[in-house]
C-alpha positions in Angstrom: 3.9 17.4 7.4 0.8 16.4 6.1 0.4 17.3 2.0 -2.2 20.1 3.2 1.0 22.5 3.8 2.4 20.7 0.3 -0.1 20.3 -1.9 -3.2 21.9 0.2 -0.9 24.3 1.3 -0.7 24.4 -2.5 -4.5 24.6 -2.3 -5.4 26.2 1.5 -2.1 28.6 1.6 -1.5 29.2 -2.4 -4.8 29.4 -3.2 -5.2 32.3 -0.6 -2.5 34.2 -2.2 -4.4 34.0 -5.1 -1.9 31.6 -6.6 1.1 34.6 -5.8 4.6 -9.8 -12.3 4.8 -12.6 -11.0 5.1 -16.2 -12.2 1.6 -17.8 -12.5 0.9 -20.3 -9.8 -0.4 -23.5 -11.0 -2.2 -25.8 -8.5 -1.5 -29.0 -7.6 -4.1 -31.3 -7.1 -5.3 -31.9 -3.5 -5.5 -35.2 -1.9 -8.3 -36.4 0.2 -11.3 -34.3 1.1 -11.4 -30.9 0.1 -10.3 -28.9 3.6 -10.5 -25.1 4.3 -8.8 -23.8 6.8 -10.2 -20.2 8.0 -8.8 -17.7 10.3 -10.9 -17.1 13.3 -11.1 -15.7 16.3 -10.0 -12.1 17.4 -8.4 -9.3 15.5 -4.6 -11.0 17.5 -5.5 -14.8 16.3 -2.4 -16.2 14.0 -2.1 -19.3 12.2 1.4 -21.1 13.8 2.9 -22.4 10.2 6.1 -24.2 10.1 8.3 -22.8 7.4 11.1 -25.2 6.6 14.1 -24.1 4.7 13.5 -25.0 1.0 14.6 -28.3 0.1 16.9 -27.8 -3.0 19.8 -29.8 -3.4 23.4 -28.7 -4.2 26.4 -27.0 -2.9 27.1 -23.8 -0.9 26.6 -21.2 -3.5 23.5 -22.2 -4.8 22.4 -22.4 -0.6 23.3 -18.6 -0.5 21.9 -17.6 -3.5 18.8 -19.5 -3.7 17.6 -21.7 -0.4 18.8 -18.4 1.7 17.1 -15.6 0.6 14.2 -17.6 -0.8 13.5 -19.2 3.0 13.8 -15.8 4.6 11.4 -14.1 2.5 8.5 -16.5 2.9 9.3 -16.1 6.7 9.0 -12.8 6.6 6.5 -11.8 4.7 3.8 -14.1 6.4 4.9 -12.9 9.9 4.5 -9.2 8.3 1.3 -10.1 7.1 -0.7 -10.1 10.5 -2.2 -13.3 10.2 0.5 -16.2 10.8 3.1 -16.9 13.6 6.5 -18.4 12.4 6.9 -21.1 14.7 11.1 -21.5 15.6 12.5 -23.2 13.1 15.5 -24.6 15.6 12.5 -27.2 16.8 11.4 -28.3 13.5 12.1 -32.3 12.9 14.9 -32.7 10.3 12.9 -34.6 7.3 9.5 -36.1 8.1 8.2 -33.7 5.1 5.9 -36.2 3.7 3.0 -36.1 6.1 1.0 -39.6 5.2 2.4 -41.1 8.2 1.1 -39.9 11.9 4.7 -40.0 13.1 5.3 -37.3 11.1 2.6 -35.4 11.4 2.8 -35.3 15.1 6.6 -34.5 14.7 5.3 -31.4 13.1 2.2 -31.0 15.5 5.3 -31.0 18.4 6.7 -27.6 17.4 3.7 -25.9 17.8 2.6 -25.2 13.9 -0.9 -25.8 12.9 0.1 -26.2 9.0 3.3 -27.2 7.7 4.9 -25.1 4.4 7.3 -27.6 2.5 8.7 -26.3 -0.1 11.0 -27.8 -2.8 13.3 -26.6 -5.5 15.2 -27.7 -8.7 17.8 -25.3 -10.3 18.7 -25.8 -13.7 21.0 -23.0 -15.4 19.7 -19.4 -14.6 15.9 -21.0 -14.0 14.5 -21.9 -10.1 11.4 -24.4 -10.2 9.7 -24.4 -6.7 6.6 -26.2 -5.6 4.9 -25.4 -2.4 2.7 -28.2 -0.7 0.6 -26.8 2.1 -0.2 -29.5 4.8 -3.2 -29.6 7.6 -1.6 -31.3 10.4 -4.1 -32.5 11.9 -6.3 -34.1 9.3 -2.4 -34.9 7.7 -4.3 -33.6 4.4 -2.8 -31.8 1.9 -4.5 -28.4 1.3 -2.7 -26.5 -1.5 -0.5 -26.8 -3.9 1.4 -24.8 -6.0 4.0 -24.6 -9.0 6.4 -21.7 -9.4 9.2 -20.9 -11.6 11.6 -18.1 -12.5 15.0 -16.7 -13.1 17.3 -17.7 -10.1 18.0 -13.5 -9.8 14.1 -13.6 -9.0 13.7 -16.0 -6.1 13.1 -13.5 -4.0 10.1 -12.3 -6.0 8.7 -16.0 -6.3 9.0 -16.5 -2.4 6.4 -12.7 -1.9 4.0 -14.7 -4.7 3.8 -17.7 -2.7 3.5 -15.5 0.4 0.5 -13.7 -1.5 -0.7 -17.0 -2.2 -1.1 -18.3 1.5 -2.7 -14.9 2.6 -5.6 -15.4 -0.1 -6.0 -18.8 0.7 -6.8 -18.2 4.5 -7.5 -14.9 4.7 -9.7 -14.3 1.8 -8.1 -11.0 0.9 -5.4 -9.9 -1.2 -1.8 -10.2 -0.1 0.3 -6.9 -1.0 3.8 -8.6 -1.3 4.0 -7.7 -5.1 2.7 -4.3 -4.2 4.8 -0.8 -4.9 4.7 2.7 -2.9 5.2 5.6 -4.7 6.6 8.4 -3.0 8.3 11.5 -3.3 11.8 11.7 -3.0 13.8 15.2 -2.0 17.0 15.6 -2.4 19.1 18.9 -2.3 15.7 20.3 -2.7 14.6 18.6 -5.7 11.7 16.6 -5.6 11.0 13.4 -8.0 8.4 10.3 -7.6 10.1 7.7 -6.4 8.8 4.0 -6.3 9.8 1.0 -4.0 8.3 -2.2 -2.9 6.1 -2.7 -0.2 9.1 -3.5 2.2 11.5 -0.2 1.2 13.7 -2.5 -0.7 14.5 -1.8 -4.7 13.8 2.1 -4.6 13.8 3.8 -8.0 13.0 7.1 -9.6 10.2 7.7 -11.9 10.3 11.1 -12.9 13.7 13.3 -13.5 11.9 16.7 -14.4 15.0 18.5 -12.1 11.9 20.5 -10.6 9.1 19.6 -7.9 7.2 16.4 -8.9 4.7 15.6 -5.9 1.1 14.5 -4.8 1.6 11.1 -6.3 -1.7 8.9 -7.4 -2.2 5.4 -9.1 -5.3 3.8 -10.7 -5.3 1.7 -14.0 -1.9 1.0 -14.0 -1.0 5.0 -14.4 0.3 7.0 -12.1 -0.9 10.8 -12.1 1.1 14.0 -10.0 1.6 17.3 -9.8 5.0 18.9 -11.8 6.3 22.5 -11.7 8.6 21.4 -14.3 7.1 24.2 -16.3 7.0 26.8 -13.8 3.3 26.5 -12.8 2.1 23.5 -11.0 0.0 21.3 -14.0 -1.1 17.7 -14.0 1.0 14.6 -15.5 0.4 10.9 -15.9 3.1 8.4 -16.7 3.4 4.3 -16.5 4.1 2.4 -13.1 7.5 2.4 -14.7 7.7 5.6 -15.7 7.5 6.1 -19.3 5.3 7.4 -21.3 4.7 10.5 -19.6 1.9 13.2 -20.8 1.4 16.8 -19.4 -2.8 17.0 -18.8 -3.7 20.6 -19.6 -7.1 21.1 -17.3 -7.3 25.0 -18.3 -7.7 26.1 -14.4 -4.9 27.0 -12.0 -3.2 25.3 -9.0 -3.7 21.9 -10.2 -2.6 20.2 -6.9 -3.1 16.9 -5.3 -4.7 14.9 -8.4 -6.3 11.5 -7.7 -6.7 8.9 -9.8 -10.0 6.9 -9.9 -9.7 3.2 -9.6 -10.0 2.6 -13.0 -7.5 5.1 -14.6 -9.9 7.0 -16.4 -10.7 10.0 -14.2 -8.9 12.7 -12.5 -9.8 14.6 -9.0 -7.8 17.6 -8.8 -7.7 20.8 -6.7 -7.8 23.6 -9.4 -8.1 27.5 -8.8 -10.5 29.8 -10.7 -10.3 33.3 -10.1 -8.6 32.7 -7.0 -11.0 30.2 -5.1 -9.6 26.7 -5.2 -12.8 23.9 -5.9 -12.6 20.1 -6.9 -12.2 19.5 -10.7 -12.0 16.2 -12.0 -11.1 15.2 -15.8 -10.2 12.7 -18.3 -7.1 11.2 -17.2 -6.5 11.1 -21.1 -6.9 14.7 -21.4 -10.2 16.7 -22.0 -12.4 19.3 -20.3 -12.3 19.6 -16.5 -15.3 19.6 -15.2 -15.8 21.8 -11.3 -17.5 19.8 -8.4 -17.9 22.2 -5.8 -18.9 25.8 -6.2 -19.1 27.7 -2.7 -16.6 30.4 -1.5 -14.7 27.2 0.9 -11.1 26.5 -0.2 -11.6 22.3 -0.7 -8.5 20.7 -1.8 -7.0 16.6 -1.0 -9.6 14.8 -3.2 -9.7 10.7 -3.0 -12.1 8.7 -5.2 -13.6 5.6 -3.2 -12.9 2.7 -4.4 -16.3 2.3 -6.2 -15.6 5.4 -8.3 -19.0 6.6 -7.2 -17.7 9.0 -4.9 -15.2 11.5 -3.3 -13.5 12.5 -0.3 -12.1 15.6 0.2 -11.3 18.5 2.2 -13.0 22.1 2.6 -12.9 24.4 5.1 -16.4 25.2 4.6 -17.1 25.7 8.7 -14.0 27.0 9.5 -11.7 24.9 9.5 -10.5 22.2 7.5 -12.6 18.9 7.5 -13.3 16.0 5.6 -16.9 16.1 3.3 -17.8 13.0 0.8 -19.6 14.1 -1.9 -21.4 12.1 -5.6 -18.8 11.7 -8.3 -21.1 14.1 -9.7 -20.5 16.6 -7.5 -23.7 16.3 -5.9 -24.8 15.3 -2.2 -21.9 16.5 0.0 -21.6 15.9 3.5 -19.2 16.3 6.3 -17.5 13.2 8.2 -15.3 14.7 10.1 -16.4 16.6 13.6 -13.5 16.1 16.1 -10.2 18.2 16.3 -9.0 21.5 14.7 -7.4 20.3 11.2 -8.8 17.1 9.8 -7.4 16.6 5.9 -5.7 14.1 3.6 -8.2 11.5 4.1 -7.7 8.5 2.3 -10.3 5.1 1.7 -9.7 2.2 2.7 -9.8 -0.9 -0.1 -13.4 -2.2 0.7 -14.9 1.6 1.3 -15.2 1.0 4.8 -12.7 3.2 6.5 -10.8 6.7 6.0 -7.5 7.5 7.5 -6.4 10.7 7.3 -4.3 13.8 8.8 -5.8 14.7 12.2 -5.1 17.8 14.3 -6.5 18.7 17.1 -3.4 20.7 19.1 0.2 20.4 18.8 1.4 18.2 15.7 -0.5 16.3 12.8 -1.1 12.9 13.7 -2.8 9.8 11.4 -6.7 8.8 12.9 -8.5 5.8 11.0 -12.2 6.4 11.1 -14.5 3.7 10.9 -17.4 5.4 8.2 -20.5 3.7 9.8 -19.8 4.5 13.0 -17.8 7.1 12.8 -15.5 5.2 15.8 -11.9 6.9 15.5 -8.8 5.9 16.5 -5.6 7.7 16.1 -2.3 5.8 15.5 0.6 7.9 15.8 1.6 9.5 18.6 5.2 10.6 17.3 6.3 13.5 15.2 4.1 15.3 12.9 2.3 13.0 10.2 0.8 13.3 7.0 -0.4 11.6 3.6 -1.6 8.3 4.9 -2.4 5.3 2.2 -3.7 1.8 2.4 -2.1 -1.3 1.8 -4.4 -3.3 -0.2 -5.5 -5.7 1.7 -6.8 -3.2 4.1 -4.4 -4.1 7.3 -1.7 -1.3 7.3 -1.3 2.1 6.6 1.7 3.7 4.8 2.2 7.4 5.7 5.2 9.8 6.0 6.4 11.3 9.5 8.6 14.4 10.2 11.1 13.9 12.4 14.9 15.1 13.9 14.5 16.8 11.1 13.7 15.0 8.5 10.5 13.2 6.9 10.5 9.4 6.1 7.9 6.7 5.2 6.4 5.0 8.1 4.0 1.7 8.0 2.1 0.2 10.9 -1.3 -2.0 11.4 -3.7 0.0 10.8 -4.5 0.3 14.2 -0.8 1.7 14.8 1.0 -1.8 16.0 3.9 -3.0 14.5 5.4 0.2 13.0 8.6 0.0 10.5 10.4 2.9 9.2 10.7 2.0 5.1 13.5 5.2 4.3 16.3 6.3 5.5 17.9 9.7 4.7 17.1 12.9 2.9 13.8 13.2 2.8 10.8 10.7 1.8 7.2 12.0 1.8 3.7 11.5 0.5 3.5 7.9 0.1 0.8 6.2 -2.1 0.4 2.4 -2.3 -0.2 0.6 -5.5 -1.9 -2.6 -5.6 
């Protein structure tokens, strides 16, 4: 259900009611001419990599606990990433790693892989040392480097920075395998934030108010939502960890769906004076709130772009409920959204370029991604009724959460709706939000 019966129906409904990381990477000098390898081709092209089980010698246990889990990470996360293709590891050459020789090369070349991963390890006490040579195996040139190290309990977490790694070196763009979803976790009717990594492994709550915590938002390494801890909804900010929580008094009603601007230093809100529910936005360190939009619409769901410059949100200034991008300052609104009955929750994507976002048109709520130039929409759900959508940051995949058999988890797929996982499993998990 799409947070416009949550927190716009905390804005559309109430409001009509009259409110009733990482180890640094060090590089290792390339040999031979500098080479750049760039993914091209259509929106399906992968780069075939061949992703050897690290080399790290010793017995059985330190296999399961290190070699293991650190080998099937890196697999996974650059086949999740969109832009590589595995190739089968039961055809890769045993040895033949150090690619000077053509033999080798073309041992490699065999299997299919256009660059080879090889990646080695030393373990000494609780402490992993990795280094990652990256090889073009057709030029036999080695084209990145890299030195990583960390607690042996963290291997997992070294093999997602080397994984990020790869993605910015041939994709250009940011690789989200460090990244955390917050999200909203009901239980027994209870609902706290809730935070988990980009994969639904490692959940943990954030927030044990014992109330409704909802409408989650990050920017500037805060996190800002919406608690009824004290009876009436107001706005909160805490750490990506969870501390240091602060209640921001705003001095309006409602208070729903804040967003936080890139930086961390403003808040967009939904507030309610006398009765008519505008866009507010306000020091995310406390201050006065300052109203946006002024006519008798109900507008609710802001988003700052990523710029800071400017805001979507929803009003149902023609009726029904659409999506209008207005100045920071309030000024210049327009509407972006023409197609279907119910169009809300819209959310940018990381280069300003896109909006996905709750879309209705009969039946249930579904996720479209609009392109803003063109205004070309596509929707990319087809299954139960879905709400809340957020970006990954590298602009690929969409996070959202989906009602269904009678329960709401987090979904994420392409953002053109392939390869869809479910992240949750039980009670119910809603509103996701995905932190860089």
């Amino acid at each position: 259900m799409p947070r416009s019966l949550v927190a716009a129906a905390a804005a559309f409904a109430l409001a009509r009611l009259a409110f009733a990381q990482q180890p640094a990477p060090t590089p290792a000098p390339a040999s031979g001419d500098d080479i750049q390898i760039v993914i091209k081709g259509g929106p399906e092209r992968r780069l075939a990599v061949a992703v050897p089980a690290l080399f790290a010698p010793g017995n059985a246990a330190l296999q399961a606990k290190v070699v293991d889990p650190f080998t099937a990470t890196l697999r996974s996360d650059l086949e999740y990433a969109g832009a590589f293709s595995v190739t089968d590891p039961a055809h890769y050459p045993t040895g033949y790693r150090d690619l000077t020789t053509p033999d080798a090369a073309d041992r490699w070349l065999g299997t299919g892989a256009e660059v080879l991963v090889d990646t080695r390890g030393e373990v000494s006490g609780d402490r992993v040392a990795v280094e990652a040579r990256v090889w073009d195996l057709k030029s036999r040139k080695l084209i990145l480097g890299r030195k990583y190290s960390g607690g042996a309990s963290y291997v997992d977490r070294i093999a997602h920075t080397l994984a990020n790694d790869l993605v910015k070196y041939f994709t250009g763009k940011p690789g989200f395998f460090l990244s955390t979803i917050l999200y909203v976790n009901e239980q027994n009717g209870v609902k706290e934030i809730a935070a988990m990594d980009f994969d639904g492994r490692n959940p943990r709550s954030l927030t044990s108010h014992k109330s409704i915590a909802i409408s989650p938002s990050a920017g500037g390494g805060r996190v800002a939502y919406t608690s009824y801890v004290r009876l009436f909804p107001q706005i909160w900010t805490m750490g990506l960890d969870g501390g240091e929580k602060r209640e921001v008094a705003t001095g309006v009603e409602l208070n729903a769906s804040p967003s936080l601007s890139a930086d961390g230093s403003q808040i967009a809100f939904a507030g309610s004076a006398r009765g008519n529910t505008d866009i507010y936005t306000i020091p995310a360190g406390g201050g006065t709130a300052h109203r946006l939009t002024t006519s008798r619409a109900l507008e609710a769901s802001p988003a700052w772009s990523p710029t800071g410059r400017e805001i979507l949100y929803t009003s149902d200034l023609t009726g029904t409920p659409q999506l209008y991008v207005m100045d920071a300052e309030g000024a210049g609104s327009r509407r972006v959204t023409f197609a279907g009955n119910w169009n809300d929750e819209g959310a940018w994507s990381p280069d300003g370029s896109k909006i996905a976002f709750a879309c209705r048109n009969e039946g249930d709520f579904n996720i479209c991604v609009m392109d803003i130039a063109s205004g070309q929409t596509i929707q990319i759900t087809s299954d139960g009724s879905n709400g809340h959508p957020s970006w990954s940051p590298d602009g690929q995949k969409v996070v959202y959460s989906s009602r269904r058999n009678g329960s709401t988890q987090i979904y994420v797929s392409d953002a053109n709706g392939q390869n869809r996982r479910q992240l949750t499993q039980g009670g119910n998990h809603l509103q996701p939000f995905w932190v860089p």
